[in-house]
C-alpha positions in Angstrom: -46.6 30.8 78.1 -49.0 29.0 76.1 -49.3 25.8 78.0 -48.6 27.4 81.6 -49.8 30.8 81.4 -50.6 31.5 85.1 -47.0 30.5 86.1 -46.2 32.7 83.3 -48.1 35.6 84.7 -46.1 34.8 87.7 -42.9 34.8 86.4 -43.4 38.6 84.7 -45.1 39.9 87.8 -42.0 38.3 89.5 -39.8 40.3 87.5 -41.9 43.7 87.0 -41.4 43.7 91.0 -37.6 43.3 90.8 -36.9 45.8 88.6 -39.3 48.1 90.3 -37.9 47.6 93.7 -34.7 47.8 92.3 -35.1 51.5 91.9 -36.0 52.3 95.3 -32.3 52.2 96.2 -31.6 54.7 93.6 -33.3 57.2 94.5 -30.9 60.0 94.6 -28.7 59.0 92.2 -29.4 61.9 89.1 -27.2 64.0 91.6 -24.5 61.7 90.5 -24.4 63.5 87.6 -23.1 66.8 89.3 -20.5 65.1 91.2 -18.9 63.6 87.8 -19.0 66.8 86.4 -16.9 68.3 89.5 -14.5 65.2 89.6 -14.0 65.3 85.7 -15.3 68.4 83.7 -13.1 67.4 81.0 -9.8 68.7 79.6 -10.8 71.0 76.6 -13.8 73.3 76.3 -15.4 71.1 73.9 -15.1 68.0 76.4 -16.6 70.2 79.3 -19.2 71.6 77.3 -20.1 67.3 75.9 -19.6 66.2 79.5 -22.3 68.7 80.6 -24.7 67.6 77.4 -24.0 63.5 78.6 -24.6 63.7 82.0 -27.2 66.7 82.3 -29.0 63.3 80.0 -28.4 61.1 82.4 -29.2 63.3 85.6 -32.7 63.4 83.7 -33.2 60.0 83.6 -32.4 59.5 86.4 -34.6 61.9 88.1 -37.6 61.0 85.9 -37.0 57.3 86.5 -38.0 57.8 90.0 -41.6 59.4 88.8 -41.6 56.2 86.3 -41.3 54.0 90.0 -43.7 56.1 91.7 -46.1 55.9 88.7 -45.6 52.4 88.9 -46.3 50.8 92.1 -49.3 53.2 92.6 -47.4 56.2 94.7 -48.5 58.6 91.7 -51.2 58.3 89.3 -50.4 55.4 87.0 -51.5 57.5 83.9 -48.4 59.2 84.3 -45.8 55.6 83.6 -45.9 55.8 79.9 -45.1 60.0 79.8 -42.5 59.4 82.5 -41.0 56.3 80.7 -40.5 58.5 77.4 -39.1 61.3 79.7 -36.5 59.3 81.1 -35.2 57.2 78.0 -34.9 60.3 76.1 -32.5 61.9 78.8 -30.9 58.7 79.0 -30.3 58.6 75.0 -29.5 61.9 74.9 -26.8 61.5 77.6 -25.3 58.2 75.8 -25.1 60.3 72.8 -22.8 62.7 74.0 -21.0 59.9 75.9 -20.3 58.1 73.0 -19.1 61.1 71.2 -16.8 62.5 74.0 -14.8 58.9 73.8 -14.7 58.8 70.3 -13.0 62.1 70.5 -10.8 61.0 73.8 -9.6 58.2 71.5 -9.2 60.0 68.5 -6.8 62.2 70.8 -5.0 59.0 72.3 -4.0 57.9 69.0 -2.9 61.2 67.8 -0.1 60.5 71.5 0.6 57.5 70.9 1.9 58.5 67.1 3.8 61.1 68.9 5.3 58.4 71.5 6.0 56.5 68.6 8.4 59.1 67.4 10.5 59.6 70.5 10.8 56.0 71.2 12.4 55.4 67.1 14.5 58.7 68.0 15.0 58.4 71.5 17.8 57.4 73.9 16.8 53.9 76.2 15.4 55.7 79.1 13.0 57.7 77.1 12.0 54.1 75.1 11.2 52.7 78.2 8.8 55.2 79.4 7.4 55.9 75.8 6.9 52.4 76.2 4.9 52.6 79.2 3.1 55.5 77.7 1.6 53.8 75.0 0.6 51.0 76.9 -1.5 53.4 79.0 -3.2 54.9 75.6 -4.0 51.3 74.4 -5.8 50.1 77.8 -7.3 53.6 77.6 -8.3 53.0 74.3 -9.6 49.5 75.3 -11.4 50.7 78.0 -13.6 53.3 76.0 -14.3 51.8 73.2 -15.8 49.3 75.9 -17.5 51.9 76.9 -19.0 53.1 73.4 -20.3 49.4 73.0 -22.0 50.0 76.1 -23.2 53.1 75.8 -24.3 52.4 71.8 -26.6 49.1 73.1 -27.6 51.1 76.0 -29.0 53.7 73.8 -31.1 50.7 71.6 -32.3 49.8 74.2 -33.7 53.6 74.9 -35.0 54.0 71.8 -37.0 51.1 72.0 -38.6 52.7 74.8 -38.9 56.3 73.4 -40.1 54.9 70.0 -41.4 51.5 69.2 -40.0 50.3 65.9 -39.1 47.1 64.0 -35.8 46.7 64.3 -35.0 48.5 67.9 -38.0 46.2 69.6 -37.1 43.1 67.7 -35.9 40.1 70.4 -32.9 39.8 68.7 -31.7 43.2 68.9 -32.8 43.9 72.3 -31.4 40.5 73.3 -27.9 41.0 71.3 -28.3 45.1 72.8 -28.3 43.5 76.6 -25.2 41.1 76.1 -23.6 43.5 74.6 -24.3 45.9 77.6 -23.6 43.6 80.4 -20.3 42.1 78.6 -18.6 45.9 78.2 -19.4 46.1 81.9 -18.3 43.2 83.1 -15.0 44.0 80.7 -14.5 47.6 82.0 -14.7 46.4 86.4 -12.7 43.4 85.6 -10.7 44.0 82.5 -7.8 41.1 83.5 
């Protein structure tokens, strides 16, 4: 940057452009938010009522995220970026919140089977050990699999906050750089967990 800076410039405007035209072909997408809640509403009054919280978050940052594009490439008034920008990272930190809560308690309730599998398989005859067996191994990669998801969803939401409210430790390189592995790593874990 400091002995190159017009291929520099180019490089960011390269990448402002990606990510910009990268959300053209999600436009539509906070009405994902309606179909989870159809598909899974959650299993307990208290998981419907966090699953509503988490993705009525993400459904608005989703939404506003397309104002934030718009705003951007000069659609709607460009005054309107940094408003939208703060719109949409709170939704989404808002949503990742109750995300993150919602697995913690999903876990919390997979341990409590597992303890109870645990017992039938010590007490049980061999046909009932083998498919305790196969129960608990169903809990763990269930377990696995969300507390890949609370790694996500936790750098995710330092990421947000950077956004919502520049501070010191949320804006630093290394933790937005540690916050993005981190991200990209649970995902990659959680669509190719073998």
């Amino acid at each position: 940057e400091a002995t190159r800076p017009e291929i520099a410039q180019r490089a960011k405007q390269w990448e402002v452009a990606s990510g910009l035209s990268r959300k053209a072909f999600r436009s539509g997408r906070f009405l994902t938010g309606f179909n989870a809640l159809r598909r899974n509403p959650g299993s307990t009054p208290t998981l419907k009522f966090l699953a509503v919280l988490a993705n009525g978050g993400e459904m608005v940052y989703f939404f506003f995220d397309h104002f934030l594009w718009l705003a951007r490439i000069g659609v709607l008034d460009g005054k309107l970026a940094r408003r939208m920008s703060f719109i949409s990272a709170f939704g989404e930190s808002f949503g990742y919140i109750f995300f993150i809560v919602s697995d913690f308690i999903l876990i919390t309730e997979g341990i409590r089977a597992e303890r109870k599998l645990r017992v039938v398989k010590e007490e049980g005859s061999k046909d009932a050990k083998e498919n305790t067996s196969s129960g608990i191994m169903k809990i763990r990669v269930d377990r696995v699999m969300r507390l890949m998801a609370v790694a996500a969803n936790v750098a995710d939401l330092v990421i947000a906050l950077a956004d919502i409210e520049p501070n010191p430790f949320c804006n630093h390189a290394v933790s937005l750089g540690i916050s993005g592995l981190v991200s990209a790593w649970a995902g990659w874990y959680r669509n190719w967990p073998s």
